[in-house]
N, CA, C and O atoms as CSV, one atom per row, in Angstrom:
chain,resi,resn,atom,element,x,y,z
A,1,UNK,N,N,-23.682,25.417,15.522
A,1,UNK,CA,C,-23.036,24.455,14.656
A,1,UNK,C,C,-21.589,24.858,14.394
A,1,UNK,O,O,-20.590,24.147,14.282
A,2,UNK,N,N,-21.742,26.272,14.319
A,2,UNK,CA,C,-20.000,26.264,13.959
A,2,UNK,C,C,-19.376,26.066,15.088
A,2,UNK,O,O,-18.295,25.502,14.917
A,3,UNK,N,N,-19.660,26.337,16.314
A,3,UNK,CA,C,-18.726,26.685,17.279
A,3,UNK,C,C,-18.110,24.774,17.647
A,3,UNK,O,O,-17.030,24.209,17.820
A,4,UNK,N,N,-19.721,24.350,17.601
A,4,UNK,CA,C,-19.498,22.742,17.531
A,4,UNK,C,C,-17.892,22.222,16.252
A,4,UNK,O,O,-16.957,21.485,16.563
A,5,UNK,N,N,-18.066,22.793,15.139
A,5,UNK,CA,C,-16.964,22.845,13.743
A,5,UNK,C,C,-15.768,23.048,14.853
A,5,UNK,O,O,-14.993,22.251,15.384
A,6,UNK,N,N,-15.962,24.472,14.969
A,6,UNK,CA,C,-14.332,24.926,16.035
A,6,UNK,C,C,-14.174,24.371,17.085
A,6,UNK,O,O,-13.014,24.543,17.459
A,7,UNK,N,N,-14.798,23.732,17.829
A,7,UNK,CA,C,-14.311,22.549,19.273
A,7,UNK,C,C,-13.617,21.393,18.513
A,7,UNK,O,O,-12.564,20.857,18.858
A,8,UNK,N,N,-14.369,21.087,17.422
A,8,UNK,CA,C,-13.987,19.685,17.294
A,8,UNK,C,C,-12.182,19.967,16.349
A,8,UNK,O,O,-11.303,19.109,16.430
A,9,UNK,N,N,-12.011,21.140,15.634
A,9,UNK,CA,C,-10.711,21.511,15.230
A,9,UNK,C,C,-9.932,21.476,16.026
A,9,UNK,O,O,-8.885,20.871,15.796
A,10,UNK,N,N,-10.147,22.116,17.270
A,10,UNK,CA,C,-9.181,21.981,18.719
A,10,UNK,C,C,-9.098,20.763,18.832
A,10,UNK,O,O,-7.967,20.389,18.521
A,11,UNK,N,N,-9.714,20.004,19.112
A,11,UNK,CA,C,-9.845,18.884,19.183
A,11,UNK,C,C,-8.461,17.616,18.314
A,11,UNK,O,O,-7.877,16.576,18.617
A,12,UNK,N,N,-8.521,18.538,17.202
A,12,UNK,CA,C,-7.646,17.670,16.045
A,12,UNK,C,C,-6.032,17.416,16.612
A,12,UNK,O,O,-5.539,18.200,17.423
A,13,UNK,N,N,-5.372,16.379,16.153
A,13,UNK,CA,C,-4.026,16.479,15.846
A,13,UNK,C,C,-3.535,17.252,15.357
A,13,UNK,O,O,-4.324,18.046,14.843
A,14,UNK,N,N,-2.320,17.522,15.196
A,14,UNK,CA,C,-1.319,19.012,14.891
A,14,UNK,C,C,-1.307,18.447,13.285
A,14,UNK,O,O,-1.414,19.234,12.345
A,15,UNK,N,N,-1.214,17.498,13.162
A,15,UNK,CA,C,-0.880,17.200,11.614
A,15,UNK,C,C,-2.122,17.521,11.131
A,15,UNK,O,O,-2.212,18.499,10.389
A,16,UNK,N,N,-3.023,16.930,11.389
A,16,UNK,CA,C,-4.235,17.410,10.629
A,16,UNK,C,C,-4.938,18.391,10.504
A,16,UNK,O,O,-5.684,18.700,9.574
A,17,UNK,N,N,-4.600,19.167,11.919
A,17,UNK,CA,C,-5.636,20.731,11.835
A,17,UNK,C,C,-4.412,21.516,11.011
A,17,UNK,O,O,-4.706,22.624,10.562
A,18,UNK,N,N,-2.878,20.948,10.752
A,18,UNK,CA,C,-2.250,21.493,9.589
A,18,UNK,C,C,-2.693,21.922,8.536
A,18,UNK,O,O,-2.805,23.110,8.231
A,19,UNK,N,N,-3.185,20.325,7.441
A,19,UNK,CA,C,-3.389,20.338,6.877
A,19,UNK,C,C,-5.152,21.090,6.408
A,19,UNK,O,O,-5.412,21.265,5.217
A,20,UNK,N,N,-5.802,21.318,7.100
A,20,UNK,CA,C,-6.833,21.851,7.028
A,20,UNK,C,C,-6.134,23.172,6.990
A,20,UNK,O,O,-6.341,23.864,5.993
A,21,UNK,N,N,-5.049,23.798,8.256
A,21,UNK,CA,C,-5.489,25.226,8.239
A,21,UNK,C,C,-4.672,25.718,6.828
A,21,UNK,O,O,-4.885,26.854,6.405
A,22,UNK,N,N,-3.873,24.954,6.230
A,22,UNK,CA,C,-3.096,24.983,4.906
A,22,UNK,C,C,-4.228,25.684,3.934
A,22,UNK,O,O,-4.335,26.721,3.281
A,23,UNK,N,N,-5.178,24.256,4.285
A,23,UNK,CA,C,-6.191,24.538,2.675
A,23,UNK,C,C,-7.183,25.700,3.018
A,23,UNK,O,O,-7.715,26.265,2.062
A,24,UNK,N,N,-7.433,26.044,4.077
A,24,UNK,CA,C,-8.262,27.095,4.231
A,24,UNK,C,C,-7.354,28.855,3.903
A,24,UNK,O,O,-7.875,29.968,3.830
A,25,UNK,N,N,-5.833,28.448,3.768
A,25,UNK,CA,C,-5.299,29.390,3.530
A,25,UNK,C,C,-4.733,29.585,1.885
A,25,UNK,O,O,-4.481,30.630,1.285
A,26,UNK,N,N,-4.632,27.995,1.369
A,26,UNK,CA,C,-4.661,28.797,0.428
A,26,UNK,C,C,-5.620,28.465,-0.325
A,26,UNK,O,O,-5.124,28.033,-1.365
A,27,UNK,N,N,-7.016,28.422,-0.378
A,27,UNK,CA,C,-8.069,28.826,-0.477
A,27,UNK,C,C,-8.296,29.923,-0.832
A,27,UNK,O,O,-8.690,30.282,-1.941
A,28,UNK,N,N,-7.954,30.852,0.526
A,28,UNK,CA,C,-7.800,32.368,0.448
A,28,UNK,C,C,-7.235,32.930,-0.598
A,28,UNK,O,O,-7.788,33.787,-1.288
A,29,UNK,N,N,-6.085,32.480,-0.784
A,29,UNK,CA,C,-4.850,33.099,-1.878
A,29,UNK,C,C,-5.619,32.779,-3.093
A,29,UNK,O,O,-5.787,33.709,-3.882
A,30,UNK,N,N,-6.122,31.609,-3.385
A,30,UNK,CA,C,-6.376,31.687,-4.813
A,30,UNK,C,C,-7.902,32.193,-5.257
A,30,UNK,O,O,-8.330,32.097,-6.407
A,31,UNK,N,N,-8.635,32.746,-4.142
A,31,UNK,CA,C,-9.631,33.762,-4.219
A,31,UNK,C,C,-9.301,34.601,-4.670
A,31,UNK,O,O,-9.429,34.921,-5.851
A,32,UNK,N,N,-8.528,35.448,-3.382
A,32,UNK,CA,C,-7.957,36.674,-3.828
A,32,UNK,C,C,-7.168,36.929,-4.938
A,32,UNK,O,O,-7.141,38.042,-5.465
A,33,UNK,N,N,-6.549,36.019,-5.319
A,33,UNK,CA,C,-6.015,36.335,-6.846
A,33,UNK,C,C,-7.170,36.195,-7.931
A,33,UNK,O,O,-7.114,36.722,-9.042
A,34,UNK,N,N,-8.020,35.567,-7.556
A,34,UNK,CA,C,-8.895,35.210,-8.636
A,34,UNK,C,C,-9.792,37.006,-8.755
A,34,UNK,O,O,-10.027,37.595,-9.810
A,35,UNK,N,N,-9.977,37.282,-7.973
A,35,UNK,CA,C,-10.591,38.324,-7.688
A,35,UNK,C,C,-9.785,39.470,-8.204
A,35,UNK,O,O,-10.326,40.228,-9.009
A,36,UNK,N,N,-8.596,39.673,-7.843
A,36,UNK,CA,C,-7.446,40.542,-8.382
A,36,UNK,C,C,-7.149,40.368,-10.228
A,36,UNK,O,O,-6.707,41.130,-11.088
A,37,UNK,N,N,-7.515,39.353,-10.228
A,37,UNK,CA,C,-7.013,38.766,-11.719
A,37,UNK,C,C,-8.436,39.792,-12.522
A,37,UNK,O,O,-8.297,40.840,-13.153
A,38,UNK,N,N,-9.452,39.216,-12.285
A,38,UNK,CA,C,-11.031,39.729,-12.564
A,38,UNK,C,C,-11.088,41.572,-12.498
A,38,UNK,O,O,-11.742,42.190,-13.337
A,39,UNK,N,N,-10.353,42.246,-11.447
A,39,UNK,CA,C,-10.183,43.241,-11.322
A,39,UNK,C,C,-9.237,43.910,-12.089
A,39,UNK,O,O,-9.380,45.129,-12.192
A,40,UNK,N,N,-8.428,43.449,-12.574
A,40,UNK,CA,C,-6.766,43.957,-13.346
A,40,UNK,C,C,-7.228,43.836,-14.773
A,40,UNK,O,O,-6.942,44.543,-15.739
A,41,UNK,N,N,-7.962,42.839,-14.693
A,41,UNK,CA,C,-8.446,42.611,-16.507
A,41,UNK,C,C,-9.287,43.306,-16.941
A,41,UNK,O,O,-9.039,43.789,-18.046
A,42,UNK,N,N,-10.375,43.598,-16.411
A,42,UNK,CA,C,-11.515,44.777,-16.797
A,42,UNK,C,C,-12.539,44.175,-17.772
A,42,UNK,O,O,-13.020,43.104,-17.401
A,43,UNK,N,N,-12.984,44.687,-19.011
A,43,UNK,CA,C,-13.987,44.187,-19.815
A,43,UNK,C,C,-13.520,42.772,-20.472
A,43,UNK,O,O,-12.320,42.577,-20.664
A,44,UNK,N,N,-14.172,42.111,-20.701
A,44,UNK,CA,C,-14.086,41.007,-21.566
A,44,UNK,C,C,-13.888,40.953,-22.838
A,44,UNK,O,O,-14.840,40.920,-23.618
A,45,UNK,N,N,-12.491,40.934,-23.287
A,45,UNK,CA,C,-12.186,40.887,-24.766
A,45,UNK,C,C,-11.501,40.354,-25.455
A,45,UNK,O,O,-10.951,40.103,-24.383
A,46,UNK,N,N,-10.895,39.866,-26.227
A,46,UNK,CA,C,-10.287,39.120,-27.238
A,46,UNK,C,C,-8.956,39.229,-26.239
A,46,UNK,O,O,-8.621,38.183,-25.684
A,47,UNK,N,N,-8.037,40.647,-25.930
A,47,UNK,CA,C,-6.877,40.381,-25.239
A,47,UNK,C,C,-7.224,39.967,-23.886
A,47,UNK,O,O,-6.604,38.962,-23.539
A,48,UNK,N,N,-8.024,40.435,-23.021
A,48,UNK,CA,C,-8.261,39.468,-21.677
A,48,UNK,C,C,-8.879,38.495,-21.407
A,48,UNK,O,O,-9.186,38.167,-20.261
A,49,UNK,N,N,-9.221,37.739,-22.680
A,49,UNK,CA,C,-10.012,36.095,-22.476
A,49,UNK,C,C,-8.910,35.089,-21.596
A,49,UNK,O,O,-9.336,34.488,-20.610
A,50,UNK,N,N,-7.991,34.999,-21.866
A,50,UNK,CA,C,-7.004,34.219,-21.289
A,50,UNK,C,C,-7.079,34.752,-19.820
A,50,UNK,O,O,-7.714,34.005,-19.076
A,51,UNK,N,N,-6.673,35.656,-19.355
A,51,UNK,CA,C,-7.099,36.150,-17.985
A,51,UNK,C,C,-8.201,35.894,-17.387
A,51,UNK,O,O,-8.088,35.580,-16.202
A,52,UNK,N,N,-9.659,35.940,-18.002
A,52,UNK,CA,C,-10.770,35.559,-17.679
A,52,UNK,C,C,-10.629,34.125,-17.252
A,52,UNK,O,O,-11.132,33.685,-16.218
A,53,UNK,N,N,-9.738,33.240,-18.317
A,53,UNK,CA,C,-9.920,32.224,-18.410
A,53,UNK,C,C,-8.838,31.202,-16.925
A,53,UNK,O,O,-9.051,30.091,-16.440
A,54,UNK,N,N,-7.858,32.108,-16.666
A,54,UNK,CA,C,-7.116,31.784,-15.431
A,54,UNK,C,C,-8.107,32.004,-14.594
A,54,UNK,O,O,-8.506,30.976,-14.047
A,55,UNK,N,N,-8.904,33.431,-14.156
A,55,UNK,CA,C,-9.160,33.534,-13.143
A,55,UNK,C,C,-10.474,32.876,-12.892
A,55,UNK,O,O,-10.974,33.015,-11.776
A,56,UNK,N,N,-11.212,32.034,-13.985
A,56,UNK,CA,C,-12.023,30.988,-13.874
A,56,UNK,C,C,-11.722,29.335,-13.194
A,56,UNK,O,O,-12.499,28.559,-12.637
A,57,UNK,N,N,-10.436,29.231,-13.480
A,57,UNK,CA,C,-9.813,27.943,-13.268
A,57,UNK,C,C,-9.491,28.803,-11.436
A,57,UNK,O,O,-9.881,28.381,-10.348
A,58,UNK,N,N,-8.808,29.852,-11.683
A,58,UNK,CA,C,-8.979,29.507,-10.075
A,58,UNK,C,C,-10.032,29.550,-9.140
A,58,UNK,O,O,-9.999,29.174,-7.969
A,59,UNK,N,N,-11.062,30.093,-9.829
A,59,UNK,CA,C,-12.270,30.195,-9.120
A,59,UNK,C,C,-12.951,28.453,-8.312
A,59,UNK,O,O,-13.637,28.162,-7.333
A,60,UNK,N,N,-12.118,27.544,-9.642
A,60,UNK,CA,C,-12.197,26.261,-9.276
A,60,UNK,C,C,-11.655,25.143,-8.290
A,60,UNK,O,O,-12.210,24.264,-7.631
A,61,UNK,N,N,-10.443,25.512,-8.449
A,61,UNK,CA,C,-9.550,24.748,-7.820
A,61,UNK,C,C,-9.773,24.936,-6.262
A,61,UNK,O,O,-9.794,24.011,-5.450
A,62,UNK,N,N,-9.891,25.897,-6.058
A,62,UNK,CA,C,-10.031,25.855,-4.428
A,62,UNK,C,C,-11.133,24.276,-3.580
A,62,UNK,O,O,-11.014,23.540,-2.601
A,63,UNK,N,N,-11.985,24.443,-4.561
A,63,UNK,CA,C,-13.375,23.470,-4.235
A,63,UNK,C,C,-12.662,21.826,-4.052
A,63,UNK,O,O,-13.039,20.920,-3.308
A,64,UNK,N,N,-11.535,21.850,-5.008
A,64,UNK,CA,C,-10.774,20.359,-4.757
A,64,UNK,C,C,-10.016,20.412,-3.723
A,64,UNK,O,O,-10.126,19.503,-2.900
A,65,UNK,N,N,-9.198,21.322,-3.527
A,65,UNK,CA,C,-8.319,21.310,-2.478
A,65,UNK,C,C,-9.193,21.704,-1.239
A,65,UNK,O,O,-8.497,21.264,-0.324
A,66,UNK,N,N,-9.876,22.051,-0.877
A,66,UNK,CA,C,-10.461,21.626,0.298
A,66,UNK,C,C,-11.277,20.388,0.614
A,66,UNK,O,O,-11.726,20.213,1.747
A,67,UNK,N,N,-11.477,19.523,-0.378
A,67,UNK,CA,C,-11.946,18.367,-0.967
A,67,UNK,C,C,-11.062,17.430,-0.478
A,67,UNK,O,O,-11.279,16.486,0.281
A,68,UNK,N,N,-9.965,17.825,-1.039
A,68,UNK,CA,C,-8.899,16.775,-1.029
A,68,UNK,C,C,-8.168,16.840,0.407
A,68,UNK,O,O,-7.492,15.879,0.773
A,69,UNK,N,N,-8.296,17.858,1.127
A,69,UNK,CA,C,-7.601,18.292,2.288
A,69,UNK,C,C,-8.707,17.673,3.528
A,69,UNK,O,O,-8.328,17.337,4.650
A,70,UNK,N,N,-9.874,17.622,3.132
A,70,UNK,CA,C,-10.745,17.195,3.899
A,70,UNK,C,C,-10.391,15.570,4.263
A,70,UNK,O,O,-10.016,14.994,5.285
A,71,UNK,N,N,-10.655,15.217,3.118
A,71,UNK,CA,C,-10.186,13.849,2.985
A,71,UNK,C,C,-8.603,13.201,3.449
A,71,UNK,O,O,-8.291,12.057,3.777
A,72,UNK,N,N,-8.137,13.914,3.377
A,72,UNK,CA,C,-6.379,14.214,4.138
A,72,UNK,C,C,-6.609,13.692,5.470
A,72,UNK,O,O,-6.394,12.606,6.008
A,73,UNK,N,N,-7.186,14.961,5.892
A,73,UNK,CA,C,-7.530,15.418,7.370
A,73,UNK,C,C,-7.643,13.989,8.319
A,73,UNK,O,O,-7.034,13.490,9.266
A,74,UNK,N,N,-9.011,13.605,7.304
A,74,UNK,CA,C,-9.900,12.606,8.205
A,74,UNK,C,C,-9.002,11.306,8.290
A,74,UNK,O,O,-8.954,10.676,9.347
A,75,UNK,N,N,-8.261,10.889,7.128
A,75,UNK,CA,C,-7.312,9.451,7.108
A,75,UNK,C,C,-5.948,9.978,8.392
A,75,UNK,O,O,-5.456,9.155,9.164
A,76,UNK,N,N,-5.529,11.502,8.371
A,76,UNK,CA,C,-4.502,11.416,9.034
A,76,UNK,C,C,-4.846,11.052,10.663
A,76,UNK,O,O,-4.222,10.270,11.380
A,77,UNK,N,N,-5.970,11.821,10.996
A,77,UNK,CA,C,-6.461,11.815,11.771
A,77,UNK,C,C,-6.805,10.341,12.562
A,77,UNK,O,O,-6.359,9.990,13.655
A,78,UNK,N,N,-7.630,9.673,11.775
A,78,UNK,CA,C,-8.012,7.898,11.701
A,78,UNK,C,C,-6.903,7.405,12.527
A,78,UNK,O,O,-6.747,6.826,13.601
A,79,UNK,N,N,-5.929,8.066,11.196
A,79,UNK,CA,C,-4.632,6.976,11.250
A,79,UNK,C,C,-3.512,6.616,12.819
A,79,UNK,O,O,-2.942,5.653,13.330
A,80,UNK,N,N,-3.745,8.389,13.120
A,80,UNK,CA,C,-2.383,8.890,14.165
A,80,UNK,C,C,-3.352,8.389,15.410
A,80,UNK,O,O,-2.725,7.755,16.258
A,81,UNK,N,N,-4.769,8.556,15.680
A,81,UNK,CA,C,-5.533,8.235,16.917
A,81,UNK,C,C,-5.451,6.724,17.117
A,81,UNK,O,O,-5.190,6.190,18.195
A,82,UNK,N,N,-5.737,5.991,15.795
A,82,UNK,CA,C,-5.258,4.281,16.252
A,82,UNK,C,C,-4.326,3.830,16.729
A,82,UNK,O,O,-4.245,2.831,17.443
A,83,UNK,N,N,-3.200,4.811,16.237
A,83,UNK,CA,C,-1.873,3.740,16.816
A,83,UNK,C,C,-1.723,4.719,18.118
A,83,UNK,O,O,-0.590,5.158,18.315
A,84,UNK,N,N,-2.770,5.107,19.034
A,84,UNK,CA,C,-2.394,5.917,20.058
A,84,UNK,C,C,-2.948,5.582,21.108
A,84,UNK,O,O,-2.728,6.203,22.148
């Protein structure tokens, strides 16, 4: 199944396997910060709630932006193969 996933990426337009390889990157970034954030802060307390509380929101955001990038993908994609 994946390899089927990775043919069909080759497969893509330059604009769109862009925008995918965008969100899969920063995806990454806001893991790893989320993770770094979680690590730098240490126990849970009155001064690192706010930190907790960033590195919760980024724990989130990634899930839209590959959401939203998905959905990108597929209209750019639609779009650039019709008029082709």
């Amino acid at each position: 199944m994946l390899r089927r996933l990775l043919k069909r990426m080759a497969e893509m337009c330059d604009e769109a396997y862009f925008v995918v390889r965008s969100s899969v990157v920063l995806t990454a970034v806001l893991l790893s910060c989320c993770l770094l954030i979680m690590l730098a802060a240490g126990r849970l307390s009155t001064d690192t709630y706010k930190l907790y509380r960033l590195a919760e929101e980024m724990f989130r955001i990634p899930q839209a932006v590959l959401f939203v990038a998905a959905i990108g993908s597929v209209i750019l994609e639609e779009h650039i193969t019709k008029d082709s």
